[in-house]
C-alpha positions in Angstrom: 8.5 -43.2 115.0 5.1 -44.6 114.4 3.5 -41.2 113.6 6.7 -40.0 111.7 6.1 -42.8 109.1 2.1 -41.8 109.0 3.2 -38.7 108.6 6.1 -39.7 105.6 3.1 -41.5 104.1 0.8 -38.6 104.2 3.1 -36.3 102.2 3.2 -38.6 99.2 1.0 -39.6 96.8 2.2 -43.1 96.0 3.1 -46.3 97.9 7.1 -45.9 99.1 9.6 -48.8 99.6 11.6 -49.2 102.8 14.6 -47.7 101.5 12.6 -44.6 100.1 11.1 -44.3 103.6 15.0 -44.2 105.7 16.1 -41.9 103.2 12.6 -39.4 103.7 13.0 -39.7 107.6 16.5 -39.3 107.5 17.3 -42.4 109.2 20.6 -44.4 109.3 22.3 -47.3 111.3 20.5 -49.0 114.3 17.4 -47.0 113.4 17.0 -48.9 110.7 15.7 -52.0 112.9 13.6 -49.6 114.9 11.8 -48.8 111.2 11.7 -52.1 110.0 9.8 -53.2 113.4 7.8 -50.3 113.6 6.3 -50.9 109.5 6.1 -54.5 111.2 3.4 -53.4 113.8 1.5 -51.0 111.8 1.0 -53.0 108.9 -0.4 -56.1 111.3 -2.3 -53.4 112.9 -3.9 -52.7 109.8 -2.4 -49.0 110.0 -0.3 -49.3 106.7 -0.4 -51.5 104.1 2.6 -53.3 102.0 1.9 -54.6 99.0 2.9 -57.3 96.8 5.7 -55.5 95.5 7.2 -54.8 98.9 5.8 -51.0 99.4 4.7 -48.9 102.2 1.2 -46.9 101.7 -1.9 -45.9 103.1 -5.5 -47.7 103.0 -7.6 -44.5 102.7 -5.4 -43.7 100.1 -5.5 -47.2 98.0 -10.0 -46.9 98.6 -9.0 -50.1 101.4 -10.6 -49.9 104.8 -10.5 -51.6 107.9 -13.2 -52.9 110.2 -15.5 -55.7 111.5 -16.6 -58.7 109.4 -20.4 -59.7 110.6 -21.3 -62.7 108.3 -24.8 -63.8 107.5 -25.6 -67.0 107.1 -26.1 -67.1 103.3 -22.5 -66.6 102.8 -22.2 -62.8 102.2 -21.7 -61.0 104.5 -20.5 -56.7 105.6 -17.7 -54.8 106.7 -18.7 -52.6 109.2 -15.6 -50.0 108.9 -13.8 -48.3 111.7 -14.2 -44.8 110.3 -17.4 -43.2 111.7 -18.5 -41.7 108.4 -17.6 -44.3 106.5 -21.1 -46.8 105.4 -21.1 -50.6 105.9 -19.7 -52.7 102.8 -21.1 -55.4 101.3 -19.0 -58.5 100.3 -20.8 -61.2 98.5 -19.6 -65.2 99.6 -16.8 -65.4 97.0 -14.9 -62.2 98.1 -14.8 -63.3 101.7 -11.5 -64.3 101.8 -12.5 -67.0 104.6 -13.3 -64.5 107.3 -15.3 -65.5 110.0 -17.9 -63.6 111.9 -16.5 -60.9 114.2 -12.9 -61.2 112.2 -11.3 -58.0 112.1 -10.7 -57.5 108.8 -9.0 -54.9 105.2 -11.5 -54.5 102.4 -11.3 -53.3 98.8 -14.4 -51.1 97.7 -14.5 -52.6 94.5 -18.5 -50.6 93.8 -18.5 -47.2 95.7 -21.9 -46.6 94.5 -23.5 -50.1 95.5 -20.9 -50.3 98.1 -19.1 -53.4 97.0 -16.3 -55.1 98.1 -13.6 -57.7 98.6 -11.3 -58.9 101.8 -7.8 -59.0 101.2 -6.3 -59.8 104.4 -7.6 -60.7 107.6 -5.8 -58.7 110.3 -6.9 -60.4 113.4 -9.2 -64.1 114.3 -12.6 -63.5 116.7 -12.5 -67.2 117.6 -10.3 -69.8 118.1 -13.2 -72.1 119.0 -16.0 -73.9 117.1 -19.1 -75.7 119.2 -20.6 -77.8 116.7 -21.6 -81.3 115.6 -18.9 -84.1 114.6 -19.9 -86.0 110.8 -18.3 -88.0 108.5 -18.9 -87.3 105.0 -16.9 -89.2 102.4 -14.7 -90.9 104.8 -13.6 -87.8 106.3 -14.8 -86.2 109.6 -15.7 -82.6 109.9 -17.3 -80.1 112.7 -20.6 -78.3 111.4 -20.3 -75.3 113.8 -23.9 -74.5 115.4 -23.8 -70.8 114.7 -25.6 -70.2 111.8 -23.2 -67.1 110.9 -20.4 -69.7 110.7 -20.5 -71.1 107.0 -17.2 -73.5 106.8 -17.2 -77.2 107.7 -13.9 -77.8 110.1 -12.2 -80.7 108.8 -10.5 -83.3 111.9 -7.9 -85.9 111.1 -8.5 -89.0 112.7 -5.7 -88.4 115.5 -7.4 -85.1 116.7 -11.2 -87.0 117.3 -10.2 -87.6 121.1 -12.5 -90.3 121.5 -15.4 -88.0 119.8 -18.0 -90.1 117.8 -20.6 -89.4 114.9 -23.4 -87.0 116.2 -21.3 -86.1 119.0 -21.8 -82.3 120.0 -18.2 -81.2 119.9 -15.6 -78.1 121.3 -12.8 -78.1 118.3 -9.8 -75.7 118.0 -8.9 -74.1 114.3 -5.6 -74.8 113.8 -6.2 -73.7 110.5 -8.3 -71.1 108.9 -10.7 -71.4 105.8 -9.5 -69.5 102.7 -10.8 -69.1 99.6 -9.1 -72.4 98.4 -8.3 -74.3 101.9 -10.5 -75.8 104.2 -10.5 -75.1 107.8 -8.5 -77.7 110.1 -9.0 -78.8 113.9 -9.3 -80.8 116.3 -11.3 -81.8 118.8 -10.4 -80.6 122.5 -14.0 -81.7 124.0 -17.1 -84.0 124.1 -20.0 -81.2 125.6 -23.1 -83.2 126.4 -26.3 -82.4 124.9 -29.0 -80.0 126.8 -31.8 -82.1 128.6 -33.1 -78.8 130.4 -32.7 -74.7 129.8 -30.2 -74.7 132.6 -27.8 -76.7 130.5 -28.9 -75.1 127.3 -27.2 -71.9 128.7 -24.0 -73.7 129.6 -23.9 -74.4 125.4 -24.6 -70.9 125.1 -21.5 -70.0 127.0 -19.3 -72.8 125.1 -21.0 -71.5 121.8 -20.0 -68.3 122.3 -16.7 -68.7 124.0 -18.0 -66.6 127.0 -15.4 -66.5 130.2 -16.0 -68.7 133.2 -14.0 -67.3 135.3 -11.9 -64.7 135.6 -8.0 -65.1 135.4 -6.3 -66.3 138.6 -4.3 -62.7 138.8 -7.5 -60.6 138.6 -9.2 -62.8 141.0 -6.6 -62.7 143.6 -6.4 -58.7 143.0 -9.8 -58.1 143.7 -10.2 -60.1 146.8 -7.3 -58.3 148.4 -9.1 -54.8 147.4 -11.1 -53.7 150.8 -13.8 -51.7 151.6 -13.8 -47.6 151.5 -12.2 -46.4 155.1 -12.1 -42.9 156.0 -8.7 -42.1 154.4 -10.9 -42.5 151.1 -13.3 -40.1 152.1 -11.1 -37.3 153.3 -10.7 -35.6 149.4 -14.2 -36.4 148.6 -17.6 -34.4 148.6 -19.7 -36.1 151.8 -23.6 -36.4 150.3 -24.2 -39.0 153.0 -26.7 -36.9 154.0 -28.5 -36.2 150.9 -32.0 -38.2 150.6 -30.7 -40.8 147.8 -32.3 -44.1 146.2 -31.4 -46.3 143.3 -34.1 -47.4 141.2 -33.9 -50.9 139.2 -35.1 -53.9 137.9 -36.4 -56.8 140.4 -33.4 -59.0 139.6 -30.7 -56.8 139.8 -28.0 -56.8 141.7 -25.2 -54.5 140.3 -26.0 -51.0 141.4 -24.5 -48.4 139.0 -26.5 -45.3 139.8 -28.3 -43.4 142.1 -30.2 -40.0 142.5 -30.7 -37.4 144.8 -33.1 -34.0 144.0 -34.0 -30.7 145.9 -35.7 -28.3 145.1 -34.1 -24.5 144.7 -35.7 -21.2 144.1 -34.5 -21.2 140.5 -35.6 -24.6 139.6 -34.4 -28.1 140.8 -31.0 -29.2 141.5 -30.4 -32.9 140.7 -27.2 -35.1 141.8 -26.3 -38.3 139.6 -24.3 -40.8 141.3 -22.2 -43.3 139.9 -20.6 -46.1 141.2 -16.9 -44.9 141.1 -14.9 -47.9 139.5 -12.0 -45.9 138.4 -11.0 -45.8 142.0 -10.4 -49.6 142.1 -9.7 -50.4 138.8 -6.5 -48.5 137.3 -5.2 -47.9 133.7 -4.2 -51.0 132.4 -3.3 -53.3 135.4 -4.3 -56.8 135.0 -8.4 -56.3 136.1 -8.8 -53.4 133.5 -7.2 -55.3 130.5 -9.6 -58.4 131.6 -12.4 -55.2 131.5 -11.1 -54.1 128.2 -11.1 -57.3 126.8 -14.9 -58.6 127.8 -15.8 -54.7 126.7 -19.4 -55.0 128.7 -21.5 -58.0 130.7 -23.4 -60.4 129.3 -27.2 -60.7 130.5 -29.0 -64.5 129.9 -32.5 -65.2 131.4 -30.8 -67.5 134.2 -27.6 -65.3 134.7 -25.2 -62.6 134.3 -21.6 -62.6 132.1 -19.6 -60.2 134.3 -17.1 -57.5 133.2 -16.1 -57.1 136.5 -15.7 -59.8 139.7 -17.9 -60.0 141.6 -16.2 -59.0 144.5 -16.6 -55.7 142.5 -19.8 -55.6 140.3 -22.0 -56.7 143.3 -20.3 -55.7 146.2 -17.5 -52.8 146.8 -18.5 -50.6 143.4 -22.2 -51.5 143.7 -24.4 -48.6 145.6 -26.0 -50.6 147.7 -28.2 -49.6 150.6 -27.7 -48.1 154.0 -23.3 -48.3 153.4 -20.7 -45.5 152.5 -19.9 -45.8 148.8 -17.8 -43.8 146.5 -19.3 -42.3 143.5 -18.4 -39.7 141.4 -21.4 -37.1 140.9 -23.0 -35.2 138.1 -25.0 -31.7 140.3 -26.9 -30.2 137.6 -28.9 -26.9 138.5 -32.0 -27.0 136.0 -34.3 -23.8 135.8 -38.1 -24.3 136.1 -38.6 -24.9 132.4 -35.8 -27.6 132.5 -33.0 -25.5 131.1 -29.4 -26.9 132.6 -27.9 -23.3 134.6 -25.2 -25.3 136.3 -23.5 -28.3 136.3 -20.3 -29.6 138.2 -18.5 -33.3 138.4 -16.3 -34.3 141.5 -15.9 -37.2 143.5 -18.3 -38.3 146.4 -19.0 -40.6 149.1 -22.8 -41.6 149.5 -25.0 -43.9 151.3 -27.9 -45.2 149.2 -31.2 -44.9 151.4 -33.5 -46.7 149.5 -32.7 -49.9 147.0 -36.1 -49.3 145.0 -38.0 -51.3 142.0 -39.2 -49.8 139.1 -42.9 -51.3 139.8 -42.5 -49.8 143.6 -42.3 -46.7 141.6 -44.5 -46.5 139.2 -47.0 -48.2 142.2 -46.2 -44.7 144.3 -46.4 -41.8 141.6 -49.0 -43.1 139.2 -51.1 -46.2 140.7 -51.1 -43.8 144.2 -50.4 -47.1 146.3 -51.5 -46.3 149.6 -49.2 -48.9 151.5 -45.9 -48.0 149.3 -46.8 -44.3 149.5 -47.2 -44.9 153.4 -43.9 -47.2 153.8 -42.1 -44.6 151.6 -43.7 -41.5 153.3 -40.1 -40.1 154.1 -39.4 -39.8 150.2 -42.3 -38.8 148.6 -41.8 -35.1 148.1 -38.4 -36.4 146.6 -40.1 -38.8 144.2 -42.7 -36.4 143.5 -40.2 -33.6 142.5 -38.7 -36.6 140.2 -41.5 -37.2 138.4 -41.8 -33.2 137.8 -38.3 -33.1 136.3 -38.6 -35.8 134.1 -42.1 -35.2 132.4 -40.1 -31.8 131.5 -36.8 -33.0 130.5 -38.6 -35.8 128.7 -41.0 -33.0 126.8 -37.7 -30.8 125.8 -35.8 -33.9 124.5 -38.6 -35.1 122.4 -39.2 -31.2 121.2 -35.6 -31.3 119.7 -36.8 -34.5 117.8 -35.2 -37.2 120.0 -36.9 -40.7 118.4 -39.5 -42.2 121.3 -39.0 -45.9 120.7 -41.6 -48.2 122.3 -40.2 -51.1 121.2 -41.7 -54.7 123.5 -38.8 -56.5 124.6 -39.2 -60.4 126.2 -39.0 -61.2 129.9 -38.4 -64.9 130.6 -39.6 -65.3 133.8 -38.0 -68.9 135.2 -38.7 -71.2 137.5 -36.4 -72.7 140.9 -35.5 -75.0 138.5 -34.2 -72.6 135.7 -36.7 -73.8 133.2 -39.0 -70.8 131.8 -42.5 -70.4 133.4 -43.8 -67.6 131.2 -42.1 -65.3 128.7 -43.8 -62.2 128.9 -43.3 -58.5 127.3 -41.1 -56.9 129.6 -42.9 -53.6 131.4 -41.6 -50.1 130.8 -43.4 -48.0 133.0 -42.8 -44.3 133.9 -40.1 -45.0 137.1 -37.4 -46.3 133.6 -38.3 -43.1 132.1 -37.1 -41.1 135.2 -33.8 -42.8 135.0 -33.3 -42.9 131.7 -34.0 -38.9 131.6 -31.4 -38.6 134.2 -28.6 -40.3 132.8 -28.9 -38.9 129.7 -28.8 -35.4 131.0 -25.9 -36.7 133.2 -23.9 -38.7 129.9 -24.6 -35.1 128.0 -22.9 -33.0 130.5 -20.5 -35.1 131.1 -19.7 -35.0 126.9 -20.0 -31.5 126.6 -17.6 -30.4 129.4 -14.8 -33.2 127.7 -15.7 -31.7 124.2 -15.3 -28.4 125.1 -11.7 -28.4 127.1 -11.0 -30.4 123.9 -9.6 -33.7 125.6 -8.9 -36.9 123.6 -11.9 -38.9 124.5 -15.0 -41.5 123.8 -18.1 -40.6 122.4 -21.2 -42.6 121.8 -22.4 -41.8 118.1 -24.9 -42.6 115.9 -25.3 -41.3 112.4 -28.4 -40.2 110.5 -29.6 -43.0 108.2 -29.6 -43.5 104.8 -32.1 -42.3 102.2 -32.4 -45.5 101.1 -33.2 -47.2 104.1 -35.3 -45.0 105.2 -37.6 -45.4 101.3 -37.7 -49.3 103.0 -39.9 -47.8 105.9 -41.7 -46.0 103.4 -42.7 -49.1 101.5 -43.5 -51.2 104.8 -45.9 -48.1 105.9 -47.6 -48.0 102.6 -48.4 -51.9 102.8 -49.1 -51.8 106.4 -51.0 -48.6 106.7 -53.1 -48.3 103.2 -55.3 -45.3 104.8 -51.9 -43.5 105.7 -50.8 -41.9 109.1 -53.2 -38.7 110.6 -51.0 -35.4 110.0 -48.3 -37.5 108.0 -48.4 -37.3 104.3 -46.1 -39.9 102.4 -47.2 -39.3 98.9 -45.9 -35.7 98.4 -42.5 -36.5 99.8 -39.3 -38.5 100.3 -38.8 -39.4 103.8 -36.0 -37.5 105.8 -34.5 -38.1 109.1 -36.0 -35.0 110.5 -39.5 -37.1 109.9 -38.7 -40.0 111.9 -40.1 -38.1 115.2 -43.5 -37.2 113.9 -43.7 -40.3 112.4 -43.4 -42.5 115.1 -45.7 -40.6 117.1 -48.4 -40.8 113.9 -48.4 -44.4 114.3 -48.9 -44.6 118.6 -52.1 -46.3 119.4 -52.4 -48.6 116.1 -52.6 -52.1 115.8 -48.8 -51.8 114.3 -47.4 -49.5 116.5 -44.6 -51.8 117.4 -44.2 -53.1 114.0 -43.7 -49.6 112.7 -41.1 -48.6 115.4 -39.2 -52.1 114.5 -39.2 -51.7 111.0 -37.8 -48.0 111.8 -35.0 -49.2 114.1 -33.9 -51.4 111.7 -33.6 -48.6 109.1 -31.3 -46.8 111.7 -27.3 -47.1 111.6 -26.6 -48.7 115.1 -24.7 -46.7 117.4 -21.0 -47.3 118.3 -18.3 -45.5 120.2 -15.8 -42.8 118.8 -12.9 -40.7 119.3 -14.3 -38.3 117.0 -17.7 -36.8 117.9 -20.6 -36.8 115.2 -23.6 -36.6 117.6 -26.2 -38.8 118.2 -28.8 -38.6 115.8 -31.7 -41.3 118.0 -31.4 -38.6 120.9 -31.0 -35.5 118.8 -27.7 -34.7 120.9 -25.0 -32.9 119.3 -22.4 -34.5 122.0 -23.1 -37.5 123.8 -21.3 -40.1 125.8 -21.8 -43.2 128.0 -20.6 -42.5 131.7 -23.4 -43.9 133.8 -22.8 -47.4 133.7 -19.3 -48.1 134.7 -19.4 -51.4 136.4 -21.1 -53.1 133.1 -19.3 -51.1 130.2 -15.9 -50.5 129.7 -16.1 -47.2 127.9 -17.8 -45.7 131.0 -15.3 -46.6 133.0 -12.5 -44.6 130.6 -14.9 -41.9 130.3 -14.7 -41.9 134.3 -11.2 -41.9 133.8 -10.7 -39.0 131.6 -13.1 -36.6 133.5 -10.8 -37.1 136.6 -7.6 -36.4 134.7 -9.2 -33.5 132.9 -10.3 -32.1 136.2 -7.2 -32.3 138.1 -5.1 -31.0 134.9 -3.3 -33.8 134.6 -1.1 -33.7 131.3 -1.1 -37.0 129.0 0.2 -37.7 125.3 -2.8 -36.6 123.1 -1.2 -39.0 120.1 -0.5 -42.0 122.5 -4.5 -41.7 124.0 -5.8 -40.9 120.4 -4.6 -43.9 119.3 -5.1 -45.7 122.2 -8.7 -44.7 122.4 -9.2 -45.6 119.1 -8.7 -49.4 119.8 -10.8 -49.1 122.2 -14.1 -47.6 120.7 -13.6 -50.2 117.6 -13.3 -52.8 120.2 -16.0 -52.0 122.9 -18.6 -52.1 120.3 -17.9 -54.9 118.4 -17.9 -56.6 122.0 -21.4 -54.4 122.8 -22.4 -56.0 119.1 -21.6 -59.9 120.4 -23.2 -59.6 123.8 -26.5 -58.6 121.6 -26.4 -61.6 119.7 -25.7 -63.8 122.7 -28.5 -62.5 124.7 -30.8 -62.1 121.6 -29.9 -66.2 120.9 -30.7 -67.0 124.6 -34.0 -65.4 124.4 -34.9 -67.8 121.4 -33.6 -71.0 123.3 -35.9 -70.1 126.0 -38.8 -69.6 123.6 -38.2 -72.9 122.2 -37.9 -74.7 125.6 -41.2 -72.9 127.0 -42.9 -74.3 123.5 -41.8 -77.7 123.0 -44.9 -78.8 125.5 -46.9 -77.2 123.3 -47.4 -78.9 120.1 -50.7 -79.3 119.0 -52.0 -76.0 120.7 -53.7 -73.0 119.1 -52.8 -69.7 119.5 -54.2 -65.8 118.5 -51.1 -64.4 116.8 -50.3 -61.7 114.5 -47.8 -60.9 111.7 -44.6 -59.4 112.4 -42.4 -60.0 108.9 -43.1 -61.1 105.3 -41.0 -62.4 103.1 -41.0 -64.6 99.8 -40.5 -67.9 102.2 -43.1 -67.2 104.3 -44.2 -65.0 107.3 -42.8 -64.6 111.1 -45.7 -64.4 113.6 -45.5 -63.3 117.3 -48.4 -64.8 119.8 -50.5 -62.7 121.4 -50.3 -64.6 124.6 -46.7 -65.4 125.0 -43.7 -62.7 123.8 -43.0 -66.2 121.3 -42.2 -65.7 117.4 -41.7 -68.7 115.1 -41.8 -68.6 111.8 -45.0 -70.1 108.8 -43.2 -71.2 106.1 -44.7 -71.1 102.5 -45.2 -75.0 101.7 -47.2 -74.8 105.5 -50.0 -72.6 103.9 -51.4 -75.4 101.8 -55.4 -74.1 100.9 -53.2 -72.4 97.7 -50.2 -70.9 96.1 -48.9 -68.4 97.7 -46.4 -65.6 95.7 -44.6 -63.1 97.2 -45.9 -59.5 96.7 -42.7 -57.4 97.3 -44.5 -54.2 96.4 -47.2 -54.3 98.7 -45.0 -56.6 100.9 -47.3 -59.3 101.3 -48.3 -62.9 100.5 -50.9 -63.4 97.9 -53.2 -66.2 97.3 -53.2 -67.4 93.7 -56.5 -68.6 93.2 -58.2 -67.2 96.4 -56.3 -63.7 96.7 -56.0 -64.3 100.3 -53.3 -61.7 101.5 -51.7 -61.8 104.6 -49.7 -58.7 105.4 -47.9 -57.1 108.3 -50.0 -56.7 111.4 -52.6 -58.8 110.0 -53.6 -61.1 112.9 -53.6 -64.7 112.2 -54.5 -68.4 114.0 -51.8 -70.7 114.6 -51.1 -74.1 115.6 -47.7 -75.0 117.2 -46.2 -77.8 114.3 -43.1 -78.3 116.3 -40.0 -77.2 118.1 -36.5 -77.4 116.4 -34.3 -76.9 120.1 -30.8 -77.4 118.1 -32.1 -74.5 115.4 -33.7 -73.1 118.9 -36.9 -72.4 116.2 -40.5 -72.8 116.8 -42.2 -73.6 113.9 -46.2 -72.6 113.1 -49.1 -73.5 110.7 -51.7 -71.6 110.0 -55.4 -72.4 110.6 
């Protein structure tokens, strides 16, 4: 009935009442109910809308959409719309409506040109939590959440304090939500004590953020009773237990997803993807997948990990660890010499993992020529060898086809037995990540194109070409960081397209702001999301994409996992029930891919200012990252550690804000200070409630 009223609402051009609605469908008696609580679902879906008067319609057709509220810490804030095609909408701080970051939300585009608009209805609450700081201002007491993103005060009567005193750092429930007129009301549920060391600073983090501590009692109990492959399992299976096999990872972890296999053949090389099979534990919808649906991916913080999965699963039964039978579900592709894909084929497998390998052991064997490793690996060598052969070719075609080559340094806190950071370093990426990251995406892009081409509901992992205007941003930042202009890049003759981004990011490799550049042109770049409907994947230059590789730390993998398995048995589903069903599920998985960024991005800069707070007073070599009218955001040369010089700390003059030539300009000594322009520093102080570390210049 649910698609019958889509449908009724498609074939008119104007909003319809209820009755107009049982006389189109032809309805009568009992199925009136059955209508009436149908409308009732899709409307708090966010499907259809009613409107004041009482009638039925469509939001593409009334210029509403539906999507994601992120909100900034100004006020405003953007709609980031469900519909792939469909840009990101501004809403300035009066037309918020008293959503709340993460809220899933309808918005008017009141401005399609400056796209402009307004909430008018909130469909569905991220949090039903606040952690922040109890005050009493004019007699009455209120919670100041600690997320910046959060800007509403939670007003507490005196009965729902619990015991909670001024300054105390609080864990309130909204009873009610803020509105344009109302206030937000609570209470409190718990006194959390304030962080002495990192270790507890991460326990905040998980409050903060509402993170799960545990998984439900049901899930728990369902995965301990789950036991360990036995030969029935392997029967209907492919045996590559004696395929030469290794997984390749970080030091630290401990959930193994993938691993690889090569030979060589007279056409070329044929190379076997393994991935942990999850699917075969965790089934549609029993109470394990919607706790996995729900999370959407794991969480990653310096001291820890955020689980989709128990751990009874994640580090243990689905992980490929070494020297045991595991099932996996395998990606053969035949390459020819020149790295062309011949052949490809997906079935389910049982392995045993040789080798649990790092990606320093590696990089140490193929290009530091390690004598020990090479010796203690002897048995592998031709293997790893023929690796590094595939993926220097693979690597070459991708990047030929304009894929973007992002260098971008990311932090690695490095912590002590105690949990307290010993050194925050830039985190290596060596040529062993590029081997794997060449191989899953050849194994994600087969995967996508044999789904896409049988024409199966499924998700896809899209990202859209940017905008011109973003993209005349980077122009701007390159003219005021690069005065002399890139080698065989000319700016002045044209506008910047997408097509450009390739040869511009390899004009800029080797120069002093190299990683500025790249930043400045990730952040010009739509981010990438899942999607039922496939656009390509304009970072990789892939016209069909999809995440498969990863199943025991994404959700979408795992459905992807799902879907190739039904698609290669034949098995018949309900196109319009998965559709829709899918749907949910792309919209939620990367909102929930969207949050576990800002966690992890937020526990970084606790750590930074924890590793700092000894070290006020010192002097540090830095250079500048970002300038704005309030100052200038610096990053040590030393430490991976950014803080931020504001404008009343640069006292030897005035400085103005040079938005042209983005830079800060000296008023009576025309000192500039610019991107990339390396600077002296001296640590001021360290806020660790803001989690900031605050510089002066010398």
């Amino acid at each position: 009935m649910r698609e019958e009223i889509i449908h009724t609402l498609k074939a008119f051009n104007r909003p319809l009442g209820f009755r107009e609605i049982l006389t189109r469908m032809g309805l009568k008696g009992p199925q009136k109910k059955t209508l009436k609580r149908a409308l009732k679902e899709l409307v708090k879906e966010g499907k259809v809308i009613r409107t004041r008067k009482g009638r039925y319609g469509l939001p593409e057709e009334m210029r509403l959409l539906k999507g994601f509220f992120e909100a900034h810490e100004e006020g405003y804030g953007f709609v980031i719309p469900e519909g792939t095609h469909s840009r990101d909408i501004f809403v300035p701080p009066w037309a918020t409506m008293g959503a709340m970051d993460g809220d899933r939300v309808i918005v008017r585009v009141e401005n399609e040109e400056k796209r402009q608009g307004r909430i008018i209805r909130i469909l569905q609450r991220a949090h039903k939590r606040v952690v922040g700081w109890l005050q009493r201002s004019k007699g009455l007491w209120i919670v100041r959440p600690k997320r910046k993103s959060d800007r509403f005060f939670l007003y507490v009567p005196r009965k729902g304090l619990k015991g909670a005193m001024e300054g105390d750092l609080v864990v309130a429930e909204v009873l009610d939500y803020p509105s344009q007129s109302e206030p937000a009301t609570g209470r409190i549920l718990k006194k959390l004590k304030k962080p002495t060391t990192p270790k507890e600073e991460m326990e905040l983090l998980i409050d903060e953020f509402e993170l799960p501590r545990r998984f439900p009692t049901e899930v728990s109990r369902r995965a301990k009773a789950l036991k360990p492959p036995g030969r029935k399992d392997f029967l209907s299976r492919q045996d590559h237990t004696d395929l030469k096999t290794v997984t390749i990872d970080g030091e630290k972890a401990r959930d193994f997803d993938d691993a690889i296999s090569i030979k060589r053949t007279p056409e070329g090389y044929t190379l076997f993807v393994h991935i942990a099979d999850v699917s075969h534990y965790v089934k549609w919808d029993n109470p394990m997948d919607r706790e996995a649906r729900k999370r959407g991916c794991s969480v990653y913080l310096p001291d820890r990990v955020v689980p989709m999965l128990p751990k009874v699963l994640s580090e243990d039964l689905c992980s490929l660890k070494p020297e045991v039978k595991r099932l996996a579900f395998t990606v053969r592709m035949d390459f020819s010499e020149d790295a062309e894909l011949v052949d490809v084929d997906f079935y389910p497998s049982v392995i045993i993992s040789d080798e649990r390998m790092t990606y320093s052991d590696v990089k140490k064997i193929l290009i530091d020529r390690d004598d020990s490793l090479r010796k203690r690996y002897q048995y592998l060598l031709e293997d790893l060898e023929l690796m590094a052969e595939l993926t220097h070719l693979l690597r070459q075609k991708r990047l030929r086809r304009g894929s973007l080559d992002f260098d971008l340094p990311e932090p690695d806190v490095i912590l002590d037995i105690t949990g307290a950071p010993e050194d925050i370093i830039i985190a290596e990426r060596n040529f062993a990540h590029m081997i794997i990251e060449e191989f899953m995406i050849a194994a994600n892009e087969a995967v996508a194109g044999f789904i896409y081409q049988k024409g199966v509901p499924s998700l896809y992992r899209v990202h859209a070409e940017p905008e011109e205007g973003k993209l005349m941003e980077v122009v701007k930042v390159i003219k005021a960081t690069i005065p002399q202009g890139i080698k065989g890049f000319g700016l002045n003759d044209k506008r910047l397209k997408p097509s450009d981004l390739p040869g511009l990011l390899e004009g800029v490799k080797g120069s002093p702001v190299e990683d500025v550049i790249n930043y400045i042109v990730l952040r010009s770049l739509k981010q990438a999301r899942y999607s039922t409907e496939n656009i390509g994947h304009f970072g990789l230059a892939s016209p069909c994409y999809t995440h498969f590789t990863s199943p025991i730390r994404r959700y979408p993998d795992l459905i992807v996992h799902r879907i190739l398995k039904e698609t290669l048995s034949g098995q018949s589903i309900d196109e319009t029930e998965r559709t829709t069903l899918l749907e949910e599920i792309a919209f939620h998985s990367s909102m929930r891919e969207r949050y576990a960024d800002e966690v992890e991005y937020e526990s970084v800069r606790a750590m930074r200012a924890w590793f700092m707070k000894d070290r006020v007073g010192e002097e540090f070599d830095a250079k500048v990252v970002s300038v704005s009218a309030y100052g200038m955001r610096v990053r040590l040369n030393e430490y991976f550690v950014e803080g931020f010089i504001h404008v009343s700390y640069m006292t030897d003059d005035y400085y103005q804000f040079d938005e042209q030539n983005l830079q800060l300009l000296g008023k009576r000594t025309k000192k500039r200070y610019r991107i990339g322009d390396p600077v002296v520093v001296k640590v001021l102080g360290v806020d660790l409630i803001e989690r900031e570390v605050n510089f002066g210049l010398l």
